[in-house]
N, C-alpha and C positions, 0 to 999 in steps of 0.2 A: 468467465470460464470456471471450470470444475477444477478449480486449482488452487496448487499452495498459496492462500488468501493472503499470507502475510510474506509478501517476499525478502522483508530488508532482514536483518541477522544485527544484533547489538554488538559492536565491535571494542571491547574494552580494553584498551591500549593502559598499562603504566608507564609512566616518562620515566627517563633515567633517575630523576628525580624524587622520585614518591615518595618516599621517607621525607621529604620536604613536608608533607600534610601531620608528622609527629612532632616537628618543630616550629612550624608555622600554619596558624587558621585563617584562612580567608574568611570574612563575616560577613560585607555587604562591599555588595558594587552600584553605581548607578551609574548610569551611560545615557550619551546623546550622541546618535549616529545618523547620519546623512549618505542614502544612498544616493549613488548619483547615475539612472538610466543610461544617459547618453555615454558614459565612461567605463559605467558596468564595473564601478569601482565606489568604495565606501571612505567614509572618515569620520571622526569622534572624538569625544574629548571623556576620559575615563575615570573613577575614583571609588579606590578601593579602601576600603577600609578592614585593617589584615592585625594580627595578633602574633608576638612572635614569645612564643612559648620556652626554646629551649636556644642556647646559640646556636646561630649559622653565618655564615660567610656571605654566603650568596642565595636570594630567593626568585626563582625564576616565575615567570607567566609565558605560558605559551603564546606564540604570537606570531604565524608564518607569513614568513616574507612581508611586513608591514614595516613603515618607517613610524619613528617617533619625534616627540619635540616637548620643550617645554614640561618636565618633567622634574615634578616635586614630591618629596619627602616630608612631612611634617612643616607643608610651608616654606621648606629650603629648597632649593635647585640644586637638583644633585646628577655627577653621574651615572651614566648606565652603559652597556654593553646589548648590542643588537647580534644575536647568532644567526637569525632570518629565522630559526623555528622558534626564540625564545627571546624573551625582555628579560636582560638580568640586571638584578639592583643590587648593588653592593659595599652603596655607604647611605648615610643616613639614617638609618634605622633601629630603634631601639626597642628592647624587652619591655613585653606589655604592647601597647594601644600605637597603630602606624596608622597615617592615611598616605598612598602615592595617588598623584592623580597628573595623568599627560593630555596628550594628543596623540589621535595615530592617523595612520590611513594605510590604505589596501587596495590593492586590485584582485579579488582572489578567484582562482582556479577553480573552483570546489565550494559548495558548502552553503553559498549564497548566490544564487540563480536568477537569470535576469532574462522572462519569456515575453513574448508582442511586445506591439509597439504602440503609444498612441494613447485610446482609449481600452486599448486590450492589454495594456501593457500589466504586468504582474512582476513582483520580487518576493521572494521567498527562499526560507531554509530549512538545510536539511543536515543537522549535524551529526547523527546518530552515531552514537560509538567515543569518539573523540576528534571531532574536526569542525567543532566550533569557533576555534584560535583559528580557522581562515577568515574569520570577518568579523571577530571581536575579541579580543585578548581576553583570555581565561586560562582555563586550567582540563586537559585533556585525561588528567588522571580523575575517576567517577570517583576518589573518595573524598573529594576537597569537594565539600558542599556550600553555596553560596546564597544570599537573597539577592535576585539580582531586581536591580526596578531600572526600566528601561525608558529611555524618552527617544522617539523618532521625528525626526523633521523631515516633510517631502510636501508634494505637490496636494494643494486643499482638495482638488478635485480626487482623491483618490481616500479610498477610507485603508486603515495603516491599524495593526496588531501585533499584541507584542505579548508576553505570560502575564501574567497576573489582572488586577484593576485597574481600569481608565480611572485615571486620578481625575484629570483635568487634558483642556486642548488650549493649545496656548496661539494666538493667531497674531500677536504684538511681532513675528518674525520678518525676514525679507519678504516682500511681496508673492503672491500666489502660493505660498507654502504656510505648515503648521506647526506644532509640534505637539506629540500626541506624549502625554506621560504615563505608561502605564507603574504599578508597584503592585509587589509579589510581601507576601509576609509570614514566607516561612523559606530556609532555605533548601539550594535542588542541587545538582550535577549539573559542569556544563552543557551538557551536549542536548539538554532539555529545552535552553532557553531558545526560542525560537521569534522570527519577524515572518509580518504577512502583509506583503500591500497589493488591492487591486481594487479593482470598481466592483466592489463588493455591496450588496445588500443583505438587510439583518432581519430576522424575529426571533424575536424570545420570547421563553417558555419560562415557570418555575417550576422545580421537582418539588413533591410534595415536602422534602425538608426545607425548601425556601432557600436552595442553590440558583443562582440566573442562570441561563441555561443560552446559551449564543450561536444561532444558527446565521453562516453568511452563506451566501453563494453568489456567483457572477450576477449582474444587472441582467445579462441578456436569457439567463436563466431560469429567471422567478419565477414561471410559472411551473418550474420542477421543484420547488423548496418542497411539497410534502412527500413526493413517492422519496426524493434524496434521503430525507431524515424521517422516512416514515418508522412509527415505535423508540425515535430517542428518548423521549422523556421518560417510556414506561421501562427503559433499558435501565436508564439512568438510576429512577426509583429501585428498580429488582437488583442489583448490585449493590447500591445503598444497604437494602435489608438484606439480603445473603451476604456480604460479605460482614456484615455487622460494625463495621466502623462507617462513621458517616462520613462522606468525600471530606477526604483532608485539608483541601483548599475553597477556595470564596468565590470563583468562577469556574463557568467552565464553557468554554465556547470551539465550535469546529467548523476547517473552510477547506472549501475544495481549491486546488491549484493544478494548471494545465503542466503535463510533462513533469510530472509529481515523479521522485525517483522508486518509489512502492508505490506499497496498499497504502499505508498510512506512517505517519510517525506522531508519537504519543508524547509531545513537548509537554508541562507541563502548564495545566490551564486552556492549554490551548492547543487541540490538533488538527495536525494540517494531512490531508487526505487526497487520493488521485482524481482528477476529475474523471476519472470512467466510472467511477460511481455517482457521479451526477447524470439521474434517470426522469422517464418520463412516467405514466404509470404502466406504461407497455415494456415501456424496458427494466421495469421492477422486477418481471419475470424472468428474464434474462440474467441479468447482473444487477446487485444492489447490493448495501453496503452497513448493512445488517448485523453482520459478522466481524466486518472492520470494525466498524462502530463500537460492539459492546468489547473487542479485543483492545482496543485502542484506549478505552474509559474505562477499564478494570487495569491498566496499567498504570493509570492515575494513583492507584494504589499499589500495585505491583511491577517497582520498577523510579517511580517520580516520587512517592512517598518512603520506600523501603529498596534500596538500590543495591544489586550484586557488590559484592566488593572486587570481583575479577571474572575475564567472561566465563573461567571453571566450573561457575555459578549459576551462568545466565539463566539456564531454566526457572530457577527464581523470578524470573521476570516472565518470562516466552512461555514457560507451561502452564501458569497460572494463568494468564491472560488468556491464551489458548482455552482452557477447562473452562473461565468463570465464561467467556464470551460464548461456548455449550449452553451450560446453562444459563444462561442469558435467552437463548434460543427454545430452549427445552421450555422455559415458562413461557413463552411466546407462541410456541406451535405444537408442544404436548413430547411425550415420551417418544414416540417410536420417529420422528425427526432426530432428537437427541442420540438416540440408541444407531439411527443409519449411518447421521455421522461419525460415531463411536466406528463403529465398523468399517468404513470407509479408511479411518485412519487405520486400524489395526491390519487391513489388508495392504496400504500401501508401506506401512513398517516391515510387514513382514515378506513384502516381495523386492523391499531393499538391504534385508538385513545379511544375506549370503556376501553381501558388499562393502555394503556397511558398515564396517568394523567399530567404530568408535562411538563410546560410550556416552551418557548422556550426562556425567562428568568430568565433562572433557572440553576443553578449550579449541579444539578441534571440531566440536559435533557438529555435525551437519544443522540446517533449519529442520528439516523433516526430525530427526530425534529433539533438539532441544523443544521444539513445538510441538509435535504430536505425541512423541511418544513424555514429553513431559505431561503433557494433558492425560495421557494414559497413566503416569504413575498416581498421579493425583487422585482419577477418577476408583482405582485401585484403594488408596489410601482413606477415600472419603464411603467407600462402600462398607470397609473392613470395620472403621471405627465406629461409624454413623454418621449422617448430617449434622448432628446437633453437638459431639465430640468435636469435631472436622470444624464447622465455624467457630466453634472456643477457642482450638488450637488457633487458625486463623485470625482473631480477632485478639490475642494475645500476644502473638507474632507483631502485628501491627502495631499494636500499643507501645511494645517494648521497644520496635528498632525505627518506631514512625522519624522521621527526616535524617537517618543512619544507612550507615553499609552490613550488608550482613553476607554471611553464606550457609550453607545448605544444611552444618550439624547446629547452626541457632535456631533455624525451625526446626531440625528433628528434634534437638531437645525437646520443644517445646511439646511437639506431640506425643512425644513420650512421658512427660508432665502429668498432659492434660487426660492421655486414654489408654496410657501402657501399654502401645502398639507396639510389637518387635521392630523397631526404625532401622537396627543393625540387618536383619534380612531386608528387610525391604529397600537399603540402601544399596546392599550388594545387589539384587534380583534386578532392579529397576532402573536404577542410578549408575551404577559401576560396572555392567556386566552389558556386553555388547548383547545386537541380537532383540528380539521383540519373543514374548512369552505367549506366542499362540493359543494355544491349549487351554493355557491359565486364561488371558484375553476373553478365552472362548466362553469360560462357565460366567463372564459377569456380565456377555453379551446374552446368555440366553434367559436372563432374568427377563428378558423383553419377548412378551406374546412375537410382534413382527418380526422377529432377528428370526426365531423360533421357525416359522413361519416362512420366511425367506428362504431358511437353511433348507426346511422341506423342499420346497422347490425344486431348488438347484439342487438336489442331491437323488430328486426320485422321478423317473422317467413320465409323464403325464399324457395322456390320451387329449386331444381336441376337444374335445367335450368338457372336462376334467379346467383346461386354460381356460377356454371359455368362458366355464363357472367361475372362476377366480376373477376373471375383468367383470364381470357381471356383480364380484362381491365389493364390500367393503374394506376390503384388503386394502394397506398403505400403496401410494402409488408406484414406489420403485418394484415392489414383487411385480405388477403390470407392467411396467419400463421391459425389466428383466424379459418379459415373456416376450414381447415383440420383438428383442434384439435379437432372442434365443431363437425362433422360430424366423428369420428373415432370408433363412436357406431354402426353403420349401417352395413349391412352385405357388403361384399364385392362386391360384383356383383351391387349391389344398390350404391354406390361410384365411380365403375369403371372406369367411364367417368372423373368426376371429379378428381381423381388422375394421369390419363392420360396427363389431360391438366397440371391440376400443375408441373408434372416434366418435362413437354415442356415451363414452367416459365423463366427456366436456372436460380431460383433466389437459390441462397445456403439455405439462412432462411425457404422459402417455400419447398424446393427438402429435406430439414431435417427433418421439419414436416412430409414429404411423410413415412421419413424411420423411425421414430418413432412410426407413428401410423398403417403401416400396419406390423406388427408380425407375422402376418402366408400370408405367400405369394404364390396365387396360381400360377401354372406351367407355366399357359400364361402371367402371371406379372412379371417372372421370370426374363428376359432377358432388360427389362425398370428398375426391381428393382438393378439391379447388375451393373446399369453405376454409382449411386452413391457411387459406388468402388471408380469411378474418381473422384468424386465431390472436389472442394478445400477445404474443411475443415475435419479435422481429426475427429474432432465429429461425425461427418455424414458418414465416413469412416467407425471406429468404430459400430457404431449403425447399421450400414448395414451388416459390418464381422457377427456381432452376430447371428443377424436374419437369413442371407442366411446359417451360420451353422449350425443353428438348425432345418431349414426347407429343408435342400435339404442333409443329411447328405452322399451321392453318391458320392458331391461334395468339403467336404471337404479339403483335399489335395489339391484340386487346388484353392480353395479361400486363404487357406495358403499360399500356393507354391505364387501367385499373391501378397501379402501384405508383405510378411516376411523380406522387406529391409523397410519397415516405422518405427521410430522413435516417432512419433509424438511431442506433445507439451512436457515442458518444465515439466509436472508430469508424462511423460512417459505412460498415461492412452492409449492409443491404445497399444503400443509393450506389456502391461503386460495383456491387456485383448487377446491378440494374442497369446500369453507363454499357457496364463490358458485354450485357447482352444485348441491347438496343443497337452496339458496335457493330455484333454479328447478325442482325439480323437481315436479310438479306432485300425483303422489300421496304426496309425502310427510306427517306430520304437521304442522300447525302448528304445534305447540309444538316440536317439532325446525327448523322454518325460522325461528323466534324465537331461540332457543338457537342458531344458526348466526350470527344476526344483530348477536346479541349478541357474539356471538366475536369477529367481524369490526370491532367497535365497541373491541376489547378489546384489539386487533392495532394501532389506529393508536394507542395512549395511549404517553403518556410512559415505561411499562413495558417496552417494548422497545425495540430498536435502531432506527435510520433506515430504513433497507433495508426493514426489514417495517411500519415504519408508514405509509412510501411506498407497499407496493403494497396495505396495505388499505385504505388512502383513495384508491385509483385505481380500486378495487371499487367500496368506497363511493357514490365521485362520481356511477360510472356506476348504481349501485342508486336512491340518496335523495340528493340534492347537497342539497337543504333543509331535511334531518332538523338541528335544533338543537345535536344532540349533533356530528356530523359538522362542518358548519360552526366549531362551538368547535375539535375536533380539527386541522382544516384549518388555522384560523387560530395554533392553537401550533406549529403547526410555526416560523413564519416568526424565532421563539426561538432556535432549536437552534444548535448549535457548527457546524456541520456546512455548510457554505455549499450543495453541491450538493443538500441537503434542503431547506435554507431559497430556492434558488432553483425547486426543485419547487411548494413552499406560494406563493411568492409571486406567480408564474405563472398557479398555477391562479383563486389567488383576484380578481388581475385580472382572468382572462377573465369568474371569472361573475359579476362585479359587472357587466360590463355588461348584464348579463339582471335586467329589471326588477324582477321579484317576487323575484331572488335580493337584491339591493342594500335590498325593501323589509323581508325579513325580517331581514337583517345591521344594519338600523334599528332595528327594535325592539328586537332584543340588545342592540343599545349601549345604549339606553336604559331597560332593566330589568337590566342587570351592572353589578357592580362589579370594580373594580381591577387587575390588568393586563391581561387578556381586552379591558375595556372598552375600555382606553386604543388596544390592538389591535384592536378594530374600528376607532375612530376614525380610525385614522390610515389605513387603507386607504382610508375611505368619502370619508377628507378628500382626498384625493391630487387 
């Protein structure tokens, strides 16, 4: 989707606590953690090595709802106090050099995720913000910075990731398992440190500074490894040199995971990403992960290397990433890409800004301000100075606060240093002052021939002829997008021409447009509308099946018969919109529209991701909302890890409780099931 790419929001929580990191340094930890599938619950034996600088009483570790054992101070067995959110220690320990090292174990709620079964079985985390303390005792305040070197023991059949360097695999363990060591050598924030287990397969690449570079994706995948990561390495290298500091770490490796809770999250070393951006080369055009990618690996330095000291800050992290992952793109696919997106953002800043009140230093700000409009202040600030000002500042920035906390007046100083920039306006205008600067916006978009260009357009009324000329030029392709959207009011015969030439564009973006906006397709358009059968993206596939079925319904069977071996992307949205018309078609077999039905029954189950279980119980609903099996299906959703699925399930199934006969059949299930299902109806019916 044409959407906010990066959904998650960095969430920086300070403990009660925090002033604990002026009197005590955490240095190193090393951990050995054993997740256990079947129990979906973790355990470990921990040892930190901590510094205790000033007196204190009591030094906490976060630690929710985990028990402890065995737990020593300097080699002594010492007491401790369990809050359920914290491990408090409060003898043994003396000024200067401690080490405590326990046991723990967990079952957590949150944070560490346990998807399939099997050989699909996957674990993974997602700590972002502060909620790493549900599956491994740390520290939820980002200014306690730690090395952490992680060892994992699990099943040998399974490949297992963790930050930093595979030391060594250790395989002398219980039977069928390993233990993987990895170590980090420089310290992070917790909520960076991350685990990844699945039946993962690898290649690597080296950037031309001689970084390993760690591509995994699923086994059943591989032969999508290059459109998934197609341009990482040359990402990799153009942030290397634009940013001017060379990657701060020794690895860098990225894996897709199913029911990912974003886009991506940027652990350090190692990021773990959604699998809907695991593409084939058809659906590179569709959605690809391009943009997570370079946002996700410029935060290796923006964010894992130089970390907000509170979320008042975050843009430090979210807008840089946001800007460098631009241009990231802008070397990759030229100026007037760069310059659309520019755009794109500034239009949707500025049609939330009436609402939007809050500033983009603010603890409060929205993702839209901390992300875009921080990209916008940036791209402002690197115009004004220059390029070559702008990466000094940056790469001095870097140097100074590399494996530190910082906030927003340590870089302006610094740009103020380095290029005498008014940082005091620019801080009020940009940072401080609600609201998005249109106008201003405006004069650094029209540096761009196509903004320029576009603005024309849209602003001067054009003759047919006048459109025409424009699809026929080499005009970027959204001013042609534009044209066919703009013009899909008009009768068809009055268009004619114009859509002729647009699907002689061969552009995908424009030949979509085409099959979007014409819906009823007359007889002679017929045979030009149906090559976007071929077209490379499955959306425009899609979008075409529909329309040539409802408007030529003679030909059904054989626009079936033509598509019925497509998959499509990674939410299965073609094959189930292909199910639901094969359902309705009227001379098909019945036992083909049973087997279609069945499919679609097989699309919401717990076997697949969210994304596709969503949209076949959006069939569904609209097919048999009463069918038994559906209703069951509907109602596990409201289970999942996944809150934007689980607010989908829980939604729907309000609404049709309020429809009588649906409420009386949801009765009778609860009272012919047993055990969690049941308890789940109950609790809806009880509400």
């Amino acid at each position: 989707m044409k959407m906010f790419r990066f959904l998650f929001i960095s969430v920086f929580g300070l403990t009660a606590f925090a002033q604990q990191t002026s009197k005590v340094d955490f240095i190193k930890c090393d951990a050995l953690v054993l997740p256990n599938a079947f129990e979906k619950s973790i355990l470990g034996s921990i040892s930190y090595e901590f510094k205790v600088k000033k007196a204190i009483d009591t030094i906490k570790i976060d630690a929710i709802n985990m028990q402890f054992s065995e737990l020593f101070i300097n080699g002594k067995l010492v007491n401790f106090k369990n809050s359920g959110k914290t491990l408090d220690l409060f003898e043994g320990f003396k000024k200067g050099k401690n080490i405590v090292s326990f046991n723990y174990s967990a079952k957590p709620k949150q944070t560490l995720y346990f998807t399939g079964a099997g050989e699909n079985l996957q674990i993974w985390t997602q700590g972002q913000g502060k909620y790493t303390s549900y599956w491994l005792p740390s520290f939820d305040d980002v200014n306690e910075k730690v090395i952490f070197n992680l060892s994992v023991e699990f099943n040998n059949n399974f490949q297992t990731l963790a930050n930093g360097s595979l030391n060594r695999i250790s395989t002398n363990t219980k039977e069928g398992t390993k233990q993987w060591h990895y170590q980090m050598q420089k310290p992070m924030s917790s909520y960076l440190v991350m685990l990844a287990i699945g039946n993962f397969e690898k290649q690597l690449e080296l950037s031309k500074s001689g970084t390993p570079l760690e591509f995994y994706i699923d086994k059943s995948d591989v032969d999508k490894f290059e459109p998934t990561f197609r341009y990482s390495r040359q990402i990799f290298d153009y942030l290397e040199q634009e940013i001017g500091v060379k990657y701060p770490w020794h690895i860098y490796r990225q894996v897709p995971v199913r029911d990912f809770l974003y886009a991506g999250m940027e652990n350090t070393t190692s990021t773990i990403f959604a699998q809907d951006f695991v593409v084939d080369s058809i659906g590179f055009n569709d959605r690809n992960y391009i943009n997570v990618n370079a946002h996700e690996l410029a935060h290796q330095w923006f964010g894992d290397l130089v970390t907000a000291e509170s979320s008042k800050h975050h843009w430090l992290q979210e807008g840089f990433a946001t800007y460098y992952a631009l241009l990231a793109e802008r070397h990759l696919f030229g100026d007037d890409y760069f310059y659309d997106e520019l755009n794109t953002y500034a239009e949707q800043l500025k049609r939330v800004a009436k609402t939007d009140t809050i500033p983009v230093l603010n603890e409060n700000a929205g993702s839209l301000t901390f992300y875009k409009k921080g990209a916008w202040a940036l791209h402002v600030m690197r115009e004004d100075i220059g390029p070559e000002k702008f990466q000094k500042a940056v790469k001095k920035y870097l140097k100074k606060y590399q494996y530190k906390n910082v906030n927003t007046d340590d870089f302006l100083k610094i740009v103020k240093q380095v290029s005498g920039y008014d940082v005091a306006n620019f801080k009020k205008v940009w940072l401080e002052q609600s609201g998005f600067e249109t106008a201003l916006a405006q004069k650094y978009l029209d540096k761009n021939k196509f903004i320029a260009e576009f603005q024309q357009v849209r602003k001067t009324k054009k003759t047919m002829g006048e459109l025409i000329e424009i699809l026929n030029s080499s005009a970027y392709f959204p001013i042609k997008e534009y044209i066919i959207y703009q013009t899909q009011n008009l009768p068809f015969d009055e268009r004619k021409a114009l859509l002729e030439v647009a699907m002689n564009t061969n552009s995908v973006q424009v030949r979509q447009a085409v099959a979007e906006t014409v819906k009823v397709i007359p007889a002679d358009f017929k045979m030009q509308y149906e090559t976007l059968l071929n077209d490379a993206s499955y959306k425009t596939k899609e979008i075409a099946l529909g329309n040539l079925w409802r408007n030529f319904p003679e030909e059904r069977l054989n626009y079936l018969e033509l598509t019925k071996a497509i998959e499509g992307n990674n939410d299965k949205s073609f094959k189930l919109t292909w199910l639901a018309l094969a359902m309705n078609t009227e001379n098909i077999l019945a036992q083909t529209q049973l087997e279609c039905y069945e499919k679609l029954l097989d699309f919401a189950t717990m076997n697949y991701e969210s994304s596709v279980r969503q949209n076949a119980l959006e069939l569904l609903l609209q097919l048999n909302p009463n069918d038994e099996k559906v209703i069951a299906l509907l109602f596990q959703t409201t289970t999942h890890h996944k809150w934007q699925f689980t607010k989908f399930g829980r939604e729907a199934i309000r609404k049709l409780l309020k429809n009588a006969e649906y409420r009386r059949i949801v009765t009778q299930l609860a009272n012919k099931t047993t055990g969690d299902l049941k308890e789940l109806y109950l609790r809806f019916l009880n509400e």
